[in-house]
Structures are given as structure tokens and as C-alpha cells.
C-alpha positions in Angstrom: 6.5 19.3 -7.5 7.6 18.7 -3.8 11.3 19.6 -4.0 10.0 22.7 -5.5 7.3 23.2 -2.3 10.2 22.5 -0.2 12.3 24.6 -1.4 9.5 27.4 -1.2 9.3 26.7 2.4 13.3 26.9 3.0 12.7 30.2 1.4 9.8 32.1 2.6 8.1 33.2 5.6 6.0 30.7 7.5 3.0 29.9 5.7 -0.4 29.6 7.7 -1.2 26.3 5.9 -0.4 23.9 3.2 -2.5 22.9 0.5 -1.3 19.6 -0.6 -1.6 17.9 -3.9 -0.9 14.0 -3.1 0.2 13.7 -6.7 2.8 15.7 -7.8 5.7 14.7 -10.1 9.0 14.1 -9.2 8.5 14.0 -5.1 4.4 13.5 -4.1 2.2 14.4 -1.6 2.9 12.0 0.5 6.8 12.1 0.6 6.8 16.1 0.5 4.8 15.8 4.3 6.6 13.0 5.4 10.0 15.5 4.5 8.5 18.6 6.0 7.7 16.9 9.1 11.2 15.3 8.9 12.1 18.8 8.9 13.9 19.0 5.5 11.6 22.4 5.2 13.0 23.8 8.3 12.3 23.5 11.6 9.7 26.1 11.8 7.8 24.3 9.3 7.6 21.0 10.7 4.4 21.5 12.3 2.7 23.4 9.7 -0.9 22.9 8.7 -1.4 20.3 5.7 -4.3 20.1 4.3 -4.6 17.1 1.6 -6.0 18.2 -1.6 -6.8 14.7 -3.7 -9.1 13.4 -6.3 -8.6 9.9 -4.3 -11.4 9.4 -2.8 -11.1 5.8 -2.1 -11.2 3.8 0.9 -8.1 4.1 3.0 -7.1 7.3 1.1 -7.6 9.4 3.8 -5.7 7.4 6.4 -3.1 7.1 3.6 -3.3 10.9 4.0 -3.1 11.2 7.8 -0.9 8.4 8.2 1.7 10.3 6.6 1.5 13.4 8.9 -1.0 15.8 7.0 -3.3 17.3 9.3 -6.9 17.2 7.3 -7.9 16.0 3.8 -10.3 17.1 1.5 -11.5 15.1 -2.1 -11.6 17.3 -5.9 -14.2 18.6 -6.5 -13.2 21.1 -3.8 -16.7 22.3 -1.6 -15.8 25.7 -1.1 -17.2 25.8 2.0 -15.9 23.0 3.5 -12.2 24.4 2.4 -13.5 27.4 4.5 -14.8 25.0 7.8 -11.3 23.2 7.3 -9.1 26.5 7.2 -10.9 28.2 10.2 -10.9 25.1 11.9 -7.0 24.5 11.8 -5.9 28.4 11.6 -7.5 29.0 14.8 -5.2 26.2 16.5 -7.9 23.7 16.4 -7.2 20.0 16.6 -7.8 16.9 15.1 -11.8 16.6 16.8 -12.9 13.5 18.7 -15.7 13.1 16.0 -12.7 12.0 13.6 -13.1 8.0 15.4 -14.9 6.3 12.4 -15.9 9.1 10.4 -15.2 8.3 6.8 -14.9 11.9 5.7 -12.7 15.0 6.5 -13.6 16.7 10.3 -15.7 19.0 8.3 -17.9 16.2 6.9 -18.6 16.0 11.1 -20.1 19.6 10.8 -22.3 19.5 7.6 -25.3 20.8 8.7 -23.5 24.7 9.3 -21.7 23.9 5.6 -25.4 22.8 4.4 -27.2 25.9 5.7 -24.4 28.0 4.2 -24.7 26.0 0.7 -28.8 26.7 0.8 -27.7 30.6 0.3 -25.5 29.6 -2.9 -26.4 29.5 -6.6 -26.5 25.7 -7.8 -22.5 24.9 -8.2 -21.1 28.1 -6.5 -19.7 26.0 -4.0 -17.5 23.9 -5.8 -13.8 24.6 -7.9 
């Protein structure tokens, strides 16, 4: 739950990046970011990576997602490959790309053909969790 990932973060070394679950009991996805970036995790967590993980896949979810202060978003089934685009992307200190404007997927879906050349190597469904 979020009081629980905030907590963790109160606690721990700085983590390189978040994972979020936008629906999580007791405190979501949403509220947890908005907090951290409040800085009820600590200041030196306020401008941590966070990544939306959702099976919302709707219009307006991912500006519902962004809106709040995550960084990226990604939909379940997770693409393994573009959770790796996405993680490179923001641990290198990349930011938010201009190819974002009207894009109705994640920055990575701005990228696919590298993701798609990488999938062509897989097995049928060994890119997705």
C-alpha cells in the first residue's frame, strides 16, 4: 500500500526509480506520488523517478498519471522491453522527450521500431510479464 512505500522510502537508501501501482489499498498510486513529491518521503526523494505501472489503459489515464507528478507510465501486460527503453531512458537523466506532444502512449511507444527489432529476436510472449 502507499503508507507502506512511503515509509520504505523514509527508510532506505535512495532508490533509482519507482515502480508505481496506481491501485493500491489504503493510499493509491496516485496520492502516494502526489505525497512523495510533497515530500512526505523525504526530501531526497521528491524528485525520484516514477514510473506508473497500471492495467488502465483508458483514455486520459495516462495524463491522470502524469498529472499527478509520475514521470512515465506503462499499461499490464508489462513489454519487457519497453520497461527496459523506459528505465535506460530516465536512469540516464533523460527527460520527458518532445515526442511526448500528442503521443497517446508512454515516450517509449515514440521509439518502437528499436523495441520492435529487439522483440523480432524473442520467442512468441517472452516479452511480456
Amino acid at each position: 500500500n502507499g503508507e507502506i512505500a512511503i515509509n520504505m522510502l523514509k527508510q532506505n537508501p535512495p532508490y533509482g526509480a519507482i515502480l508505481m501501482d496506481c491501485q493500491m489499498p489504503v493510499m493509491d498510486g496516485y496520492q502516494t506520488t502526489q505525497n512523495i513529491r510533497q515530500g512526505m518521503a523525504g526530501e531526497d526523494n521528491q524528485k525520484i523517478i516514477i514510473i506508473a505501472m497500471t492495467a488502465n489503459a483508458m483514455k486520459g489515464d495516462r495524463e491522470k498519471c502524469l498529472d499527478c507528478g509520475m514521470d512515465d507510465y506503462l499499461t499490464k501486460p508489462l513489454n519487457i522491453l519497453k520497461l527496459e527503453e523506459v528505465l535506460q531512458h530516465w536512469i540516464k537523466g533523460g527527460e520527458k522527450p518532445s515526442q511526448w506532444a500528442g503521443n497517446s502512449g508512454n515516450w517509449a511507444a515514440a521509439n518502437s521500431s528499436q523495441t520492435a527489432h529487439r522483440a523480432n529476436k524473442l520467442n512468441p510472449g517472452e516479452n511480456q510479464f
